[in-house]
C-alpha positions as CSV (number, residue, x, y, z in Angstrom):
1,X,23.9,-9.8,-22.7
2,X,25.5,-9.7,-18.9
3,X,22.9,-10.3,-16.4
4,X,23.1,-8.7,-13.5
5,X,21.4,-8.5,-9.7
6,X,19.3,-5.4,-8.5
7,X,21.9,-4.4,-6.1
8,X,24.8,-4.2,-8.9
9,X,22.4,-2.8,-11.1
10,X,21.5,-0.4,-8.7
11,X,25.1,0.8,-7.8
12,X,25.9,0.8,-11.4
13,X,22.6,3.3,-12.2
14,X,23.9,5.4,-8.5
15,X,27.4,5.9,-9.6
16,X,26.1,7.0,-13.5
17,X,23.8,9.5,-12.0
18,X,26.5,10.6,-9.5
19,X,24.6,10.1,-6.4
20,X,25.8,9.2,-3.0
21,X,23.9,5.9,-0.9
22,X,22.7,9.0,1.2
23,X,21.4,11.2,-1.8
24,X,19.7,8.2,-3.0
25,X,18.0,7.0,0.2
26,X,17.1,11.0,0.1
27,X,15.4,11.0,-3.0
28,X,13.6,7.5,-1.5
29,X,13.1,8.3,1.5
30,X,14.7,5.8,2.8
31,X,17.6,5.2,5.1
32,X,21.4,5.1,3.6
33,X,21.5,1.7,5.2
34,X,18.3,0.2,3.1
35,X,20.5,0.9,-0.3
36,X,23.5,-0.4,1.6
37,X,21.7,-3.7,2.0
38,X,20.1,-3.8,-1.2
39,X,23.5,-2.9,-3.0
40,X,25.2,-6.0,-1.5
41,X,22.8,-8.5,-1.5
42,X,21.5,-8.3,2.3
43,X,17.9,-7.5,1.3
44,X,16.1,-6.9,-1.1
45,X,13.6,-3.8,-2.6
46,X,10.0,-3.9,-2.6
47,X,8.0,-3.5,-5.6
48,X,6.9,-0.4,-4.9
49,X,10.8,0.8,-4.2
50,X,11.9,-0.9,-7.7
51,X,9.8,1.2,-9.1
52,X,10.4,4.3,-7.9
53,X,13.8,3.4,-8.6
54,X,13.1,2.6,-12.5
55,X,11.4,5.6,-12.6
56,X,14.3,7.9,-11.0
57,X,17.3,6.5,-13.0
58,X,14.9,6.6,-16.3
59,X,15.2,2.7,-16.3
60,X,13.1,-0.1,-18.1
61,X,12.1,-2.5,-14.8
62,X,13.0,-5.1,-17.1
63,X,16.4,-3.9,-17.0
64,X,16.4,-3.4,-13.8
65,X,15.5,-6.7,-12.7
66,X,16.4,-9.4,-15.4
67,X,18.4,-12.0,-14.3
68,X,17.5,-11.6,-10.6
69,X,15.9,-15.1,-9.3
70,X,15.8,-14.3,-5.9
71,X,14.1,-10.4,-6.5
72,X,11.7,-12.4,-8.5
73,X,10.6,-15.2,-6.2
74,X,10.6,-12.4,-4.3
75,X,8.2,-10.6,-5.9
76,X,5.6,-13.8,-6.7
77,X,5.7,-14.4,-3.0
78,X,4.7,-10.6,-2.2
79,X,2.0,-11.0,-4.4
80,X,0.5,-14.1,-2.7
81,X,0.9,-12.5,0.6
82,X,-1.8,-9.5,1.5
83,X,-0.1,-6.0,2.0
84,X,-0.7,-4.3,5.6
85,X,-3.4,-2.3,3.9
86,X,-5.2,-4.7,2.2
87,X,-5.0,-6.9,5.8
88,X,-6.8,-3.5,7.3
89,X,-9.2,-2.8,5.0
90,X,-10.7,-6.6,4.9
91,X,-10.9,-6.7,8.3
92,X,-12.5,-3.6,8.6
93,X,-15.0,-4.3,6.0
94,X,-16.0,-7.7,7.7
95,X,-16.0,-5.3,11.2
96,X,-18.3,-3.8,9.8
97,X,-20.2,-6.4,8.2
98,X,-20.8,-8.3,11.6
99,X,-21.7,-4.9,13.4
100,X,-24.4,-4.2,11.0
101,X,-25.3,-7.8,11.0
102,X,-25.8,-7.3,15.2
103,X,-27.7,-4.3,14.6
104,X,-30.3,-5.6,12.7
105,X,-30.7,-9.0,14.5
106,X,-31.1,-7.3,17.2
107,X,-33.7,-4.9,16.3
108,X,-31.9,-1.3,16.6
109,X,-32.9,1.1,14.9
110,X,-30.5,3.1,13.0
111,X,-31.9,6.9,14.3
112,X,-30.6,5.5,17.9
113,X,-27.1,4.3,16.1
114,X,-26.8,7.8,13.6
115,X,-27.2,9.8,17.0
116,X,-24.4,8.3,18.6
117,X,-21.9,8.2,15.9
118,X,-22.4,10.7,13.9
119,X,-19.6,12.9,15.8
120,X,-17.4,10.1,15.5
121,X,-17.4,9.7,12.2
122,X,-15.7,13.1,11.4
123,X,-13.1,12.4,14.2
124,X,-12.6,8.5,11.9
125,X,-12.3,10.8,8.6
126,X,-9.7,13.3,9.9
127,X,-7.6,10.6,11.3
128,X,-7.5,8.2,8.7
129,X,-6.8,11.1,6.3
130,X,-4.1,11.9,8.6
131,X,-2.6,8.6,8.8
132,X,-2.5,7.4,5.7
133,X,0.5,6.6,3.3
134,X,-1.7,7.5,0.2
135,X,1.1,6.4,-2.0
136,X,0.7,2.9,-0.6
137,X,-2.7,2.8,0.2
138,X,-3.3,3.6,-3.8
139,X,-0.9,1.3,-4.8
140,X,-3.1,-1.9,-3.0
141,X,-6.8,-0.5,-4.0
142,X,-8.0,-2.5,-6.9
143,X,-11.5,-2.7,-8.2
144,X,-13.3,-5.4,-5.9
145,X,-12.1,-2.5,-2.7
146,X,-13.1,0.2,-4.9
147,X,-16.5,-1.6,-5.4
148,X,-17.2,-2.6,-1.8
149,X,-15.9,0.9,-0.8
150,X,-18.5,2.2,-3.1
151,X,-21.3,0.3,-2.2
152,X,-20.8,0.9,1.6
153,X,-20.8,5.0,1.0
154,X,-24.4,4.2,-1.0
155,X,-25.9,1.9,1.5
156,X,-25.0,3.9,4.5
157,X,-26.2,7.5,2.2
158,X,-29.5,5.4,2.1
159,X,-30.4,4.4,5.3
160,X,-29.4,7.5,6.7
161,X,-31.7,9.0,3.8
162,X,-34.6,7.0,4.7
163,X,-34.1,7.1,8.5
């Protein structure tokens, strides 16, 4: 079997589905110049863009990508490196982590600290729900976020409880 690289493998899936770079980058939402790179060898996909791309032409990802070395290495060194929302969401938790840690060394009570946040908190919500690329913020939860996530909504439910 002929091995090929992602960007002839992607042309070759474009031209059988009779799409246009632009119609493409359309459906990815992407620019026409991101599948102009990718088709000759410039740059290459994401994960996440491979994907959608296996899933649009009706395509087997290993189909797409045997063969390819460098969309490979590629791909072992985006799994090594954190994503911008995983980068976020760890420093966030530790944020908060050390602020709580200050609070209580400090001997504040948490009535004084619910009073002057609890406005902002809803104002946090909105935004973040706002701002977020829920494709790729799903796409980097796994089950240790989901857990910490978790257990900071039940320890801030009960300490507001008890306050």
């Amino acid at each position: 079997m002929l091995q090929m690289k992602i960007g002839e493998q992607l042309q070759k899936q474009r031209k059988l589905h009779n799409m246009s770079q632009n119609d493409l980058a359309d459906k990815l939402k992407l620019s026409r110049q991101s599948i102009s790179k990718w088709e000759n060898g410039t740059t290459l996909p994401s994960f996440a863009n491979v994907i959608a791309i296996s899933e649009l032409f009706d395509v087997s990802l290993d189909e797409l990508i045997k063969g390819d070395e460098a969309l490979m290495n590629k791909f072992q060194d985006d799994k090594i490196r954190f994503s911008k929302t995983e980068t976020i969401f760890t420093v966030g938790t530790i944020l908060v982590f050390a602020i709580l840690a200050f609070i209580y060394s400090n001997g504040i009570s948490m009535a004084s600290i619910d009073d002057l946040m609890s406005g902002w908190w809803f104002i946090i919500f909105i935004f973040f729900c706002c701002n977020v690329k829920w494709k790729t913020f799903n796409q980097s939860l796994n089950k240790k976020a989901v857990f910490f996530g978790i257990l900071l909504v039940v320890f801030y439910l009960s300490s507001s409880h008890n306050a």
